[in-house]
C-alpha positions as CSV (number, residue, x, y, z in Angstrom):
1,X,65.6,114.3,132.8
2,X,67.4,112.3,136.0
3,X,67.7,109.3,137.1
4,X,68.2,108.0,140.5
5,X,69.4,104.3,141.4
6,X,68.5,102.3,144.5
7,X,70.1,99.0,144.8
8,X,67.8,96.1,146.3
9,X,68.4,92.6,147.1
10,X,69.2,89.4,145.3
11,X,70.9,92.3,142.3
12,X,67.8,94.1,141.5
13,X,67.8,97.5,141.0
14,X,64.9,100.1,140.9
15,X,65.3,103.1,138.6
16,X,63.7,106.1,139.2
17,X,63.6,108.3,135.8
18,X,62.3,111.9,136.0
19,X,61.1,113.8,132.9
20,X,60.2,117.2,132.4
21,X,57.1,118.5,132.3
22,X,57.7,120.6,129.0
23,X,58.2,116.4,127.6
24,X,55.3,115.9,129.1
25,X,53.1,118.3,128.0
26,X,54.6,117.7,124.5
27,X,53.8,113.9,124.7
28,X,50.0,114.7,125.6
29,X,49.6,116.8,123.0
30,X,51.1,114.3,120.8
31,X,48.3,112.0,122.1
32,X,45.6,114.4,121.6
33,X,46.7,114.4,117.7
34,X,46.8,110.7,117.8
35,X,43.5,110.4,118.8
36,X,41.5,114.0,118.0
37,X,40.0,112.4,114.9
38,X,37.7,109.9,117.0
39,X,36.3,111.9,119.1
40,X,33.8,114.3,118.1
41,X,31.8,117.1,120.8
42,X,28.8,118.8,119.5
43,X,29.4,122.3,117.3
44,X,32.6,120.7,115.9
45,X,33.8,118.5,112.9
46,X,36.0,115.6,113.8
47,X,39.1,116.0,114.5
48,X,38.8,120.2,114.5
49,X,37.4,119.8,118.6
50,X,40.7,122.0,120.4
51,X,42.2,119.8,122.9
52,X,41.4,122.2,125.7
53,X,37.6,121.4,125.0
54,X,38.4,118.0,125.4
55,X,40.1,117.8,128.5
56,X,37.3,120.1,129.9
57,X,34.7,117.7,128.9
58,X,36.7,114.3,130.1
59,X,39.7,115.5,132.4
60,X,43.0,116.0,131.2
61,X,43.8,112.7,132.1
62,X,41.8,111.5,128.8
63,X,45.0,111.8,127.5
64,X,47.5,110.3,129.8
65,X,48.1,106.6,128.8
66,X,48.8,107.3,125.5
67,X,51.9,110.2,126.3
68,X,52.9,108.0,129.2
69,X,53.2,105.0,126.6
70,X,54.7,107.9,124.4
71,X,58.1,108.7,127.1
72,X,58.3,105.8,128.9
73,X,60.1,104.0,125.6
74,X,62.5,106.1,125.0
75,X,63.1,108.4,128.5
76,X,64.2,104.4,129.7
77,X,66.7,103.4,126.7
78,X,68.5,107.0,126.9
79,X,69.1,106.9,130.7
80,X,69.5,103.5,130.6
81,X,72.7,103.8,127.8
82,X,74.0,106.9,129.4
83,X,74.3,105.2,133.0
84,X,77.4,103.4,131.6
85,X,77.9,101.6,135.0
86,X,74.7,99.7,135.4
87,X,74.4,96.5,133.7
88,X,71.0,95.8,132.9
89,X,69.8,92.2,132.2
90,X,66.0,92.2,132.4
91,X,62.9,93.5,131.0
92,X,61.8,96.2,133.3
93,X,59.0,96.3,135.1
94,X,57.4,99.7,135.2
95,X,55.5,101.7,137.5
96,X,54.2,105.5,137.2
97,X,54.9,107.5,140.2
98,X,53.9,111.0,139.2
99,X,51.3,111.7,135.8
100,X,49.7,115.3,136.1
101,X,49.9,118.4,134.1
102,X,52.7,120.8,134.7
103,X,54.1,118.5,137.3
104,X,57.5,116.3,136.1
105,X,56.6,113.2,135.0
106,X,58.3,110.1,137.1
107,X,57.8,107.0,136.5
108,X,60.4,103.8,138.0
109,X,61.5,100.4,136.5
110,X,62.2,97.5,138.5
111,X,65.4,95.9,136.5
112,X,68.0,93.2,137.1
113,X,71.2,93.8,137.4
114,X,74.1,91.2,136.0
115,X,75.5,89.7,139.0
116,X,79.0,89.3,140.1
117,X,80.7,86.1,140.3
118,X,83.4,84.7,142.9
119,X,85.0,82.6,140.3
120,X,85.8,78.7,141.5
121,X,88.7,76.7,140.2
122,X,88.8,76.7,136.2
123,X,92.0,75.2,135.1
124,X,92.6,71.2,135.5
125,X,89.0,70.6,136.4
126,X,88.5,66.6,136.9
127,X,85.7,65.2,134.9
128,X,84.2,61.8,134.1
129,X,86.2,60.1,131.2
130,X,83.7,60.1,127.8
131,X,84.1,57.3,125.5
132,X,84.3,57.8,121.9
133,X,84.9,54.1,120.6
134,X,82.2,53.5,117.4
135,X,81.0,49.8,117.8
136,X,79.5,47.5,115.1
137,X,76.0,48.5,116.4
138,X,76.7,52.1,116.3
139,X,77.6,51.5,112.2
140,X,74.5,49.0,111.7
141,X,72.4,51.6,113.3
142,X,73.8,54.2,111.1
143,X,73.2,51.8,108.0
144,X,69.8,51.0,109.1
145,X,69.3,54.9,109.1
146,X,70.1,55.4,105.4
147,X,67.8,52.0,104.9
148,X,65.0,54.1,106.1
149,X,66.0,56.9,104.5
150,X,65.9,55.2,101.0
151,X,62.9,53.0,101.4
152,X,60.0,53.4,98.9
153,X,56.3,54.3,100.3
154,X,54.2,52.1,98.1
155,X,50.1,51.8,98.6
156,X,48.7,49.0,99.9
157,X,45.8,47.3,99.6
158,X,45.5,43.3,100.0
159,X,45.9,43.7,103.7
160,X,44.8,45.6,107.3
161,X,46.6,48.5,108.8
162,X,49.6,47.5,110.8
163,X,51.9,48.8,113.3
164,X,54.5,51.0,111.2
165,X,52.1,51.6,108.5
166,X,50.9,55.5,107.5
167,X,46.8,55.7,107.3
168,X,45.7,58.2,105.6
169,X,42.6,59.2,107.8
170,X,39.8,61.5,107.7
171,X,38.8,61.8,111.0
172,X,36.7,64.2,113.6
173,X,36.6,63.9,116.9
174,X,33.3,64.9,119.4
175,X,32.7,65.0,123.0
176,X,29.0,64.3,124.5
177,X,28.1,64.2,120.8
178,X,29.3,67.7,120.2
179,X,32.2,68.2,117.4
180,X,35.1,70.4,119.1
181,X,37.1,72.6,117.5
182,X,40.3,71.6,115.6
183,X,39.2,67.8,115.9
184,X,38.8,67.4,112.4
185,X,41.0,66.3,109.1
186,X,40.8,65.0,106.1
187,X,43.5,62.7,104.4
188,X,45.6,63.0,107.2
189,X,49.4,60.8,107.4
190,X,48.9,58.9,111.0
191,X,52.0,56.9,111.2
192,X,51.1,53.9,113.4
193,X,53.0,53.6,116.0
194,X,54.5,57.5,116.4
195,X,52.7,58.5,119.4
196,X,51.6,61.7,117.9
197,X,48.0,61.4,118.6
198,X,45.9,61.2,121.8
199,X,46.8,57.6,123.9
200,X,44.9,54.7,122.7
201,X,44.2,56.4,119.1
202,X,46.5,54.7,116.6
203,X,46.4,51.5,118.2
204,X,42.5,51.3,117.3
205,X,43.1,51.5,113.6
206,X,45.4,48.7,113.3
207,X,43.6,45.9,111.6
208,X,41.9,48.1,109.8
209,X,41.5,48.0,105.8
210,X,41.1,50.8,102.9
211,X,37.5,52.6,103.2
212,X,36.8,51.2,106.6
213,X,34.8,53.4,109.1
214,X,35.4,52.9,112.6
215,X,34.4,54.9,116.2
216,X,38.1,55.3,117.7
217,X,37.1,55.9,121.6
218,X,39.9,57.6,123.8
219,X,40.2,59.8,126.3
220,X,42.4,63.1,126.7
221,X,45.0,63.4,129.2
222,X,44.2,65.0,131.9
223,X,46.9,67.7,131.7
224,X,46.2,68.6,128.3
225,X,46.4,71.8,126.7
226,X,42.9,72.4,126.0
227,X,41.2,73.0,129.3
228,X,37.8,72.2,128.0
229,X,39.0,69.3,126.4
230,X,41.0,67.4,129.9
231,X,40.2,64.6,130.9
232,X,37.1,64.2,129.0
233,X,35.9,61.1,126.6
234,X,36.2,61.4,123.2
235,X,34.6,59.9,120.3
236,X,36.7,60.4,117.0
237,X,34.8,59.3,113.4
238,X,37.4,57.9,110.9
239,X,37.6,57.0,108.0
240,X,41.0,54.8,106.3
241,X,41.6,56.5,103.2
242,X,44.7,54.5,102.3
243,X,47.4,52.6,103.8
244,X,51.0,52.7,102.8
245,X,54.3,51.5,103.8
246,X,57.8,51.3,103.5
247,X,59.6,49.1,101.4
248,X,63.1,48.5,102.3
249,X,66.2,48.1,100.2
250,X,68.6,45.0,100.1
251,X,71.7,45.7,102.4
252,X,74.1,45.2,99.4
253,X,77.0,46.1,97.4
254,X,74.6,48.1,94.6
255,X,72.8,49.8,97.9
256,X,76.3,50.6,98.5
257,X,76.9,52.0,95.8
258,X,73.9,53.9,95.4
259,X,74.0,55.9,98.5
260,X,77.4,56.9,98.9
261,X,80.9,56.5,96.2
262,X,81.9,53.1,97.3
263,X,81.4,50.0,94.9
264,X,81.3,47.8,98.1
265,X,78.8,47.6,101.5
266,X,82.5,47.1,103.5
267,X,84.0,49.9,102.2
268,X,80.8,51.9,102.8
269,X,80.6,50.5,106.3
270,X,84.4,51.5,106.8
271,X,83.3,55.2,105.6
272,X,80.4,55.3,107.9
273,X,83.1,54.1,110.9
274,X,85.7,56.8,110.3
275,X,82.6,59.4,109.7
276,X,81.2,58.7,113.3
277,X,84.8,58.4,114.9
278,X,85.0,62.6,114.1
279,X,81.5,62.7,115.1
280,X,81.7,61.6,118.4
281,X,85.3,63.1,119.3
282,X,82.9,66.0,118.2
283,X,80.5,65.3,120.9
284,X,82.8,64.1,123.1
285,X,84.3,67.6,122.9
286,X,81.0,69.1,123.5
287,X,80.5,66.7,126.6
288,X,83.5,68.0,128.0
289,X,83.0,71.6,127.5
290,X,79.3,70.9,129.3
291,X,81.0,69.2,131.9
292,X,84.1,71.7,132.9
293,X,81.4,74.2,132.9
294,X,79.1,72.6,135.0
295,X,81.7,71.7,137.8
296,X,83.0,75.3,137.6
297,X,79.2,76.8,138.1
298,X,79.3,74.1,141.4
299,X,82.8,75.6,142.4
300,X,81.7,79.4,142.1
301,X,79.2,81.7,143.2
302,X,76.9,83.9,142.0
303,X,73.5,84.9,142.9
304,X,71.2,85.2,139.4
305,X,68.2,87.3,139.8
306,X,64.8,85.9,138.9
307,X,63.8,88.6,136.5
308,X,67.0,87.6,134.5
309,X,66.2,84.1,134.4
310,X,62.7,85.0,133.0
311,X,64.0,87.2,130.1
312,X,66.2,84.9,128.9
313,X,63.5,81.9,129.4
314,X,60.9,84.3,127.3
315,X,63.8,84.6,124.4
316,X,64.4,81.0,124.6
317,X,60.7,80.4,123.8
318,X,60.7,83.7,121.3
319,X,63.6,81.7,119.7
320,X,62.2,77.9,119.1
321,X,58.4,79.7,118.2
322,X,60.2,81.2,115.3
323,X,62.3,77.8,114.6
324,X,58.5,76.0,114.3
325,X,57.5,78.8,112.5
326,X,60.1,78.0,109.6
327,X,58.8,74.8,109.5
328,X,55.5,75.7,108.7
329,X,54.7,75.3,112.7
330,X,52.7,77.6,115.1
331,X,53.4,77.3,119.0
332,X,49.6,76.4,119.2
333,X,49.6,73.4,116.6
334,X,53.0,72.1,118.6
335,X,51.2,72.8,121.7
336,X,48.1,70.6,120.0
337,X,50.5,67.6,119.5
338,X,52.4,67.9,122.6
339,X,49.9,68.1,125.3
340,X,51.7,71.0,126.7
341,X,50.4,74.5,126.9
342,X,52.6,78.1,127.1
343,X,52.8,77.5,131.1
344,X,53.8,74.2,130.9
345,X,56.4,75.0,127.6
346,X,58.1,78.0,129.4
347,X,58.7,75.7,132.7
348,X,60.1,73.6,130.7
349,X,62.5,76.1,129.2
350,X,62.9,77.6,132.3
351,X,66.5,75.0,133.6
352,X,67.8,75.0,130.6
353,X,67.6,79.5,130.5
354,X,69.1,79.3,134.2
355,X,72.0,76.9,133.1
356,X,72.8,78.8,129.6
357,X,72.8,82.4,132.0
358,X,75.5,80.5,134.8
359,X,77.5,79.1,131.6
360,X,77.9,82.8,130.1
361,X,78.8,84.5,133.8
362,X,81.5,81.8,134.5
363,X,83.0,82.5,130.9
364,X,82.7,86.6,130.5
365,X,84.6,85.9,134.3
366,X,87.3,83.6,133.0
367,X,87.8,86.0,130.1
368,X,88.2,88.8,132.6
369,X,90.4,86.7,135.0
370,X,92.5,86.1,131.7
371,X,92.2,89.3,130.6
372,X,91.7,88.1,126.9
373,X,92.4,90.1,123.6
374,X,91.6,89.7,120.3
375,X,93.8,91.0,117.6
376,X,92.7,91.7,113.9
377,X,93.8,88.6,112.6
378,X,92.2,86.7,114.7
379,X,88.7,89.0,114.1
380,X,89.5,88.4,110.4
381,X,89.6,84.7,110.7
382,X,86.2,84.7,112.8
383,X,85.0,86.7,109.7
384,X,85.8,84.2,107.1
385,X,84.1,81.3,109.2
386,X,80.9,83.1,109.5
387,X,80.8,83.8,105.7
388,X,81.6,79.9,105.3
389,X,78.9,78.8,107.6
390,X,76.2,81.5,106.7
391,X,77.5,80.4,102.8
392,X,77.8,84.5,102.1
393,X,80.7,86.6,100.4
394,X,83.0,87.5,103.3
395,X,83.2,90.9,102.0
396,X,79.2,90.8,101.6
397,X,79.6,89.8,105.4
398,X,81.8,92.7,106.4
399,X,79.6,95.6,104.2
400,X,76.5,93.8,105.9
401,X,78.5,94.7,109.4
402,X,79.4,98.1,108.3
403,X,80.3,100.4,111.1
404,X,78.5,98.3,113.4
405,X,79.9,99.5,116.7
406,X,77.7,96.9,118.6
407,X,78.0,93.8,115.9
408,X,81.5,94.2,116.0
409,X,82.1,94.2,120.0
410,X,79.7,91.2,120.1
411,X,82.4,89.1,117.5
412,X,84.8,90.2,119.4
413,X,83.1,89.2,122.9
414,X,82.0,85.9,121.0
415,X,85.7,85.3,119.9
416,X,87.0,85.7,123.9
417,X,84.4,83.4,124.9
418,X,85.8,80.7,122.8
419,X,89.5,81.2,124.1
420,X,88.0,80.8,127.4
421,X,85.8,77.8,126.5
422,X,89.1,76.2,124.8
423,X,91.4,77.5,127.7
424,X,89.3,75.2,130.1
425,X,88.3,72.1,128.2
426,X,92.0,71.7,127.2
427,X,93.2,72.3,130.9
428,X,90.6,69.7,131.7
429,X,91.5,66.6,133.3
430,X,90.0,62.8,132.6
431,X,88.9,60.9,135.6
């Protein structure tokens, strides 16, 4: 096996991998045992026809797909891991050069390559000053919250639907007469007033009462997600089922002392005030550290390939689908709610994937221009706040790491980052 490297522009690379033809010839026959039990030639049982007879009958290439998908894989990640010098920060994109029998077998990958970066000024970078002072608003606000928090949701049933109420609905929705598909519910929570429905929808149920029945007429957005559904009228059946709302506490000394340990609502306010003082140095912290960065990204240069950008764009999608998924969330049903659809969700992502790629470069290059270290009491101490955070044994953490190799370097990588992150920030200078 060999690989040859040709360097193209904007830091794109093409790989050309060559494999054997004995590989080959083992990979087809792999994929004539794969698939010898569905095919069946007349004078033989299935799976007993000799894979000579078959590539008689349909070409050898009958087979070819399947041992091509067979290398590929593999033939990729070993030259890939020995060629120690290339740095390799996209999904390939593969092409078959050469697929016959007895011939090698060549096939090239179109990859990104992780770009170098002419690092800009990064110590004593001037940003905007970020204010941290907690008002009286900011700790009403924060009261207000745990009033909402606490309220009781009690039935009602002497009066219409309002704005704030939750209806309990059963609904279905029909276009030109014709019920679509996933327009229909039954004792569904609307709260009034959320915008989580179609335009125009929740508005129409307030004045509502229990066991009304009502036509709610609206129309879908013309970018929606459902192509058939754009732009198109819309007739929605409903039914109120119930109506409910919230019933606030009394801002008192007993609500005081109900939601937090303090007998008093001034002492509890004086709480909440010191709470959201660490808060927003917290943020403000944060702030800063998103603000150095960004002036250092505008101070340096680097030119970030578009293959990179879209991996790390596809993760950041991979990555939030699985968050909705623990929620009991599919993309599709948050797609539903949104409006949006996958093209218009991975645009989206899209800045943000760009701006998290420029933030790692200037930092793995500020960690080289430092030329950071990391001794074993400092990787112990990283340790014991993972086991804290991920509320695990620490030595649980360290037989789950094991030997590792790669889990360790990435601590380690993860612990220079942060001295480069705090090496900035604190350098930082306040407008």
């Amino acid at each position: 096996m060999s690989l040859q490297v040709e360097k193209l522009e904007k830091n794109m690379a093409k790989l050309t991998i060559e494999v054997d033809a004995e590989k080959f010839s083992e990979a087809v026959k792999k994929a004539y045992n794969k698939n010898k039990s569905k095919m069946s030639v007349p004078g033989f049982r299935k799976g007993k026809v000799p894979q000579a007879m078959i590539e008689k009958m349909y070409g050898p290439e009958v087979f070819y797909e399947d041992a091509a998908n067979f290398i590929i894989p593999d033939a990729y990640a070993e030259e890939i891991e020995a060629a120690k010098d290339l740095e390799v920060v996209s999904q390939p994109e593969i092409d078959v050069v050469q697929m016959e029998k007895g011939k090698n077998f060549i096939f090239t990958a179109e990859v990104a390559l992780k770009p170098p970066v002419e690092l800009g000024k990064y110590k004593g970078v001037k940003i905007d000053k970020i204010d941290t002072e907690v008002t009286d608003e900011d700790v009403d606000n924060e009261v207000k919250r745990e009033q909402e928090a606490n309220a009781r949701t009690i039935t009602v049933s002497d009066r219409p639907v309002k704005d704030g109420d939750t209806a309990v609905i059963n609904f279905e929705g029909f276009v030109d007469g014709v019920a679509f598909e996933g327009g229909k519910g039954e004792n569904y929570p609307l709260v009034i007033g959320s915008g989580s429905f179609i335009p125009g929808f929740e508005e129409q149920l307030i004045g509502k009462n229990t066991g009304d029945e009502c036509d709610v007429n609206v129309t879908f957005p013309e970018d929606y997600n459902a192509k058939d559904l754009a732009g198109k009228a819309a007739v929605f059946k409903v039914k109120v089922n119930e109506i409910k709302e919230k019933e606030l506490p009394e801002l008192d000394d007993e609500f005081a002392s109900e939601v937090s340990e303090f007998d008093t609502m001034a002492e509890y306010r004086e709480d909440i005030k010191k709470n959201l003082a660490e808060k927003k140095q917290k943020e403000a912290r944060d702030k800063k550290e998103d603000a150095v960065i960004e002036a250092i990204v505008n101070d340096s240069k680097m030119e970030i390939p578009d293959a990179m950008v879209e991996t790390q764009t596809k993760t950041m999608v991979n990555d939030y689908a699985r968050r909705l998924q623990s929620q009991g969330l599919s993309l599709d049903q948050y797609f539903m709610f949104t409006g949006l659809d996958l093209e218009k969700f991975t645009d989206q992502m899209r800045p943000g994937a760009r701006k998290r790629i420029e933030s790692r470069l200037i930092l793995e290059a500020i960690v080289k221009a430092e030329n950071f270290e990391v001794s074993d009491e400092e990787y112990e101490k990283e340790l014991e706040r993972m086991a804290e955070e991920s509320k695990i044994e620490l030595d649980k953490l360290k037989e789950y790491i094991g030997d590792d190799e790669y889990g360790k370097n990435q601590i380690i990588e993860d612990i220079k980052i942060q001295k480069a992150v705090d090496l900035i920030v604190d350098n930082a200078k306040e407008k």
